[in-house]
C-alpha positions as CSV (number, residue, x, y, z in Angstrom):
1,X,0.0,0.0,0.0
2,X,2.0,3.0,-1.2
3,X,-0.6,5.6,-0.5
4,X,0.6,8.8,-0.2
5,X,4.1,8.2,-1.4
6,X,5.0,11.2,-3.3
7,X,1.4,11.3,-5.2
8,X,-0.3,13.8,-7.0
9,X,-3.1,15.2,-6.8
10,X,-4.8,13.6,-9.2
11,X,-3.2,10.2,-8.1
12,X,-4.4,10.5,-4.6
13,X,-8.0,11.4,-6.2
14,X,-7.7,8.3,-8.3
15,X,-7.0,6.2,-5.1
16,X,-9.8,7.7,-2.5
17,X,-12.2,7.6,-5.1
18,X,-10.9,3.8,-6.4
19,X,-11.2,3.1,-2.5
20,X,-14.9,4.6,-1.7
21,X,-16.2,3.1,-4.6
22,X,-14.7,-0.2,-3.7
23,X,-16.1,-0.2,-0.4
24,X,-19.6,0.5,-1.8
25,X,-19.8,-2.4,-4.3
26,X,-19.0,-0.6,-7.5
27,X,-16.8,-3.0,-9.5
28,X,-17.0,-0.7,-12.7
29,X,-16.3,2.6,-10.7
30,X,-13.4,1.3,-8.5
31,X,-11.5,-0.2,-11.6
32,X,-11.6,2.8,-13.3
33,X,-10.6,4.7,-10.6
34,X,-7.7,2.0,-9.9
35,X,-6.5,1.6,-13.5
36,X,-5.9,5.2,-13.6
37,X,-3.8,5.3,-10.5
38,X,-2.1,2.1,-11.9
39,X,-1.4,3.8,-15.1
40,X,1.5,6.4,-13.2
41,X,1.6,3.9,-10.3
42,X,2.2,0.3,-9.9
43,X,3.2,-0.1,-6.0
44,X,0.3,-0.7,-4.5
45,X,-0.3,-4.0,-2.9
46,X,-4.0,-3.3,-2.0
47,X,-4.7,-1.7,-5.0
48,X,-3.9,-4.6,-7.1
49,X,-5.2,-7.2,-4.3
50,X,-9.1,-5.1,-4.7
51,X,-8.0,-5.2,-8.7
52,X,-8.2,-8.4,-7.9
53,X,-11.3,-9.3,-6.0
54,X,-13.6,-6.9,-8.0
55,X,-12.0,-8.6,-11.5
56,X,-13.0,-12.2,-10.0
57,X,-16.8,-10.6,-9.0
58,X,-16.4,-10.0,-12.9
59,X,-15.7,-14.0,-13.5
60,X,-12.3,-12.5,-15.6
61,X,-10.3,-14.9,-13.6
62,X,-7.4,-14.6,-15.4
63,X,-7.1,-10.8,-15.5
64,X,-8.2,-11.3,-11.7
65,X,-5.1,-13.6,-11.0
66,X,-2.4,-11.4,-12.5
67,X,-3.6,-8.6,-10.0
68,X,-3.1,-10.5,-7.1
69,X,0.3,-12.0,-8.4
70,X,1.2,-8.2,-8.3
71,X,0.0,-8.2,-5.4
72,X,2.0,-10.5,-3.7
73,X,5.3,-9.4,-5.8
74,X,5.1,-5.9,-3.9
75,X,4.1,-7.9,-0.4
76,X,5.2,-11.7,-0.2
77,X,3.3,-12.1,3.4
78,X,-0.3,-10.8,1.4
79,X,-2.5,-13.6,3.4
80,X,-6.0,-12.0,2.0
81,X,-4.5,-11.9,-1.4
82,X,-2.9,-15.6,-1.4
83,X,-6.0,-16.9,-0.4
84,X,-7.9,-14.8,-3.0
85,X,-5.6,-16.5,-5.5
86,X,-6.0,-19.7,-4.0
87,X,-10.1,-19.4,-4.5
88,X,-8.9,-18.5,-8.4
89,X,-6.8,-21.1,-8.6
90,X,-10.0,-23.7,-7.6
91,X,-12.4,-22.0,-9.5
92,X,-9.8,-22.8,-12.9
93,X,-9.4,-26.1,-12.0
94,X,-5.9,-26.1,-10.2
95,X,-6.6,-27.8,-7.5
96,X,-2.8,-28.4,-7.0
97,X,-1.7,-24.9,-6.8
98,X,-4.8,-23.6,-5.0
99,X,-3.6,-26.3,-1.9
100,X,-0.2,-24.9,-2.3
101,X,-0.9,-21.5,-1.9
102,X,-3.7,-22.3,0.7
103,X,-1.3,-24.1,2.8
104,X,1.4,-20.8,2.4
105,X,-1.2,-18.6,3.6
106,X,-2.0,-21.1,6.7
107,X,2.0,-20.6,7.3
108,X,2.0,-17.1,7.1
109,X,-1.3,-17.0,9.7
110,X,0.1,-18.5,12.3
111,X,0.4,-16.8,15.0
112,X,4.1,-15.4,16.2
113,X,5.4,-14.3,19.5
114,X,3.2,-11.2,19.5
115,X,0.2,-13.8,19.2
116,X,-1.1,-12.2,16.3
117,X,-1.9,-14.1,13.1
118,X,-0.1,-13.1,10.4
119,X,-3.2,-10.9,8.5
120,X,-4.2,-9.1,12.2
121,X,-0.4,-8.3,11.6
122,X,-0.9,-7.3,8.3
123,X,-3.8,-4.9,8.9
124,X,-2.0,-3.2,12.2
125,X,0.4,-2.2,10.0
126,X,-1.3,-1.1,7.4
127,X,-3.2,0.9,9.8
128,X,0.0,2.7,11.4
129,X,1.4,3.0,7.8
130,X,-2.0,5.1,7.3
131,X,-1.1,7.4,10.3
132,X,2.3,7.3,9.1
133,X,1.1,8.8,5.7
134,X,-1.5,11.5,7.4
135,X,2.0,12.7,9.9
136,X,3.3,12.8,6.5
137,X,1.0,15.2,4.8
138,X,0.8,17.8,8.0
139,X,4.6,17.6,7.3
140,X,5.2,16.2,10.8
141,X,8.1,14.1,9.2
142,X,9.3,12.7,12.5
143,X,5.9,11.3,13.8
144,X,5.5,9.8,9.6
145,X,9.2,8.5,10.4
146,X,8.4,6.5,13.7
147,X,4.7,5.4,12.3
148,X,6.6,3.8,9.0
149,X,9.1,2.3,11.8
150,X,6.4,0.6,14.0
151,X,4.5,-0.4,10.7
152,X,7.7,-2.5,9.7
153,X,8.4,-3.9,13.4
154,X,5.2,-5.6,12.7
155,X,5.3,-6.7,9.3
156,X,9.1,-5.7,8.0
157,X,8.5,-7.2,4.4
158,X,5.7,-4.9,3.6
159,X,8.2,-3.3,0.5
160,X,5.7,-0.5,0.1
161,X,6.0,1.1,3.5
162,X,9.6,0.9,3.4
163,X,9.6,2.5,0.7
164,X,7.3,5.5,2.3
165,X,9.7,5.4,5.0
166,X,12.3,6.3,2.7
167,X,11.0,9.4,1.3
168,X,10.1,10.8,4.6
169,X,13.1,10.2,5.4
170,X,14.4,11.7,2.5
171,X,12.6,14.9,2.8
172,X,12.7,15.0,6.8
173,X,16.6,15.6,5.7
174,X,18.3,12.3,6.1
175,X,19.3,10.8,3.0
176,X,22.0,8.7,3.6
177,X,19.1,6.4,5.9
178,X,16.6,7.0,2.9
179,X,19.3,5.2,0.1
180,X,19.6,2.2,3.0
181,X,15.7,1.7,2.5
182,X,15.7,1.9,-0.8
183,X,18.5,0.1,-1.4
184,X,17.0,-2.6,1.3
185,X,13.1,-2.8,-0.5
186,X,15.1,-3.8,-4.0
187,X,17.5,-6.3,-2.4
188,X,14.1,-8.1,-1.3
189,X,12.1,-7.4,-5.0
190,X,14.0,-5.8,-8.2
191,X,11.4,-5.1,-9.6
192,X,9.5,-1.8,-7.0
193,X,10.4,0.3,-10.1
194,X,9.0,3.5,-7.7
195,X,11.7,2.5,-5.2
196,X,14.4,2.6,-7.7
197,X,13.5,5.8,-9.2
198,X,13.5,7.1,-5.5
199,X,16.4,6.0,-4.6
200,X,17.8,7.7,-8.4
201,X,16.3,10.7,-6.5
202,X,18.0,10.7,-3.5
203,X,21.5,10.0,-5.0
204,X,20.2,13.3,-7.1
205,X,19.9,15.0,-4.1
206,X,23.3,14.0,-2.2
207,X,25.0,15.7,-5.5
208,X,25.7,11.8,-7.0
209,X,24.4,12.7,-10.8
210,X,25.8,9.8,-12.7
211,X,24.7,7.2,-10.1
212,X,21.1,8.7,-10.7
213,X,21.1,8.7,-14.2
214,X,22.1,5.8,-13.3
215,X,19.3,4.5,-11.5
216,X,16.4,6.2,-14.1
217,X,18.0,4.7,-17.2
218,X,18.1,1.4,-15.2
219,X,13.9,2.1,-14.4
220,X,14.1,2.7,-18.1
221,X,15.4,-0.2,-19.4
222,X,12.5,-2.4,-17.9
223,X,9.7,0.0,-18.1
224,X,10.3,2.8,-21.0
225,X,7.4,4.7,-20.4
226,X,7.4,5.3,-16.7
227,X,6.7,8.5,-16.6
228,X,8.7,9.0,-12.9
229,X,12.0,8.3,-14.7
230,X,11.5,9.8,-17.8
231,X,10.5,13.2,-16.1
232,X,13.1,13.1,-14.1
233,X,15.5,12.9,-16.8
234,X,13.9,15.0,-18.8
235,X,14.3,17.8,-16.2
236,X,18.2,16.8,-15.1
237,X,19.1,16.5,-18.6
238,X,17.4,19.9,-20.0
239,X,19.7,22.8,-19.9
240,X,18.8,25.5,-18.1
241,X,18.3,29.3,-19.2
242,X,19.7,32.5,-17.8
């Protein structure tokens, strides 16, 4: 759940609107809504988990399982969207792989030493990723910094909030912690594209322009039309008048 990590305004519309209509039943409204924040955005794990559930109300089962393989490519530890899959996965016919993924997401639920299940996890953290996000917006950078922190106590390969984490920390004016995040979310999945053209950003920042350029031709080369990394290079690389 990326949320509010560096969005526009129009992306954050897309997503509050993508959510509210979600909650109130309307498949048609909430995939619009969704598709157009996915069209600039691809890191969100509950986006493309609700993809997911509204494309299976839709019977496109196959459209519906790609979502929530994104899904669980941004968060690995997804329980609601393994065993969305799972119920995918049995509805095709693949009663082998629906077991197998049923039995990962019993692992995952089981409770740790905190006694909470693995999705009561999940959802706690979401929850003080949410508060981290709201610090965020007032520009309380330190409260957005410790809510991120707490989120990933509970739930530390949630990809997306690290990745928050890093920008606040990037704009609360420590840098050199922000690249560690980044540089921590793509060890654990190469392919958070948004975390890589962060993490461009920040060695942008620190003065570091090749490593940068570095970075956005790098986002390039597996996605040519991200429009984060060609903006950004558009702007580094056009010279400047006066």
């Amino acid at each position: 759940m990326e949320q509010a990590g560096s969005l526009s305004q129009s992306e954050r519309r897309a997503y509050q609107l993508g959510c509210r209509s979600y909650e109130r039943g309307e498949v048609e409204e909430a995939l619009g809504w969704f598709r157009q924040l996915l069209e600039t955005r691809g890191g969100f794990a509950d986006v493309h988990y609700r993809m997911g559930v509204l494309l299976e109300r839709k019977n496109e089962l196959a459209e519906a399982a790609q979502s929530l393989k994104s899904a669980l490519r941004i968060n690995p530890a997804y329980t609601e969207a393994m065993l969305a899959l799972a119920s995918i996965y049995e509805r095709q016919g693949d009663f082998e792989r629906s077991r197998e993924i049923t039995e990962r997401a019993r692992s995952a639920a089981r409770p740790a030493e905190d006694g909470l299940d693995a999705t009561t996890r999940g959802k706690l953290a979401n929850l003080q990723a949410a508060l981290g996000d709201a610090y965020r917006e007032a520009g309380e950078k330190r409260e957005a910094i410790e809510a991120y922190r707490k989120a990933l106590d509970r739930c530390p390969g949630f990809h997306d909030i690290r990745h928050r984490l890093g920008v606040a920390l990037r704009e609360a004016g420590f840098p050199d912690q922000a690249l560690a995040e980044f540089r921590r979310v793509l060890r654990a999945n190469p392919g958070f594209l948004e975390a890589q053209v962060q993490l461009g950003l920040t060695l942008y920042t620190l003065g570091r322009f090749p490593d940068a350029l570095a970075e956005w031709n790098a986002v390039l080369d597996r996605e040519p039309t991200h429009p984060d990394a060609r903006m950004y290079l558009r702007l580094v690389q056009t010279p400047r008048r006066g």
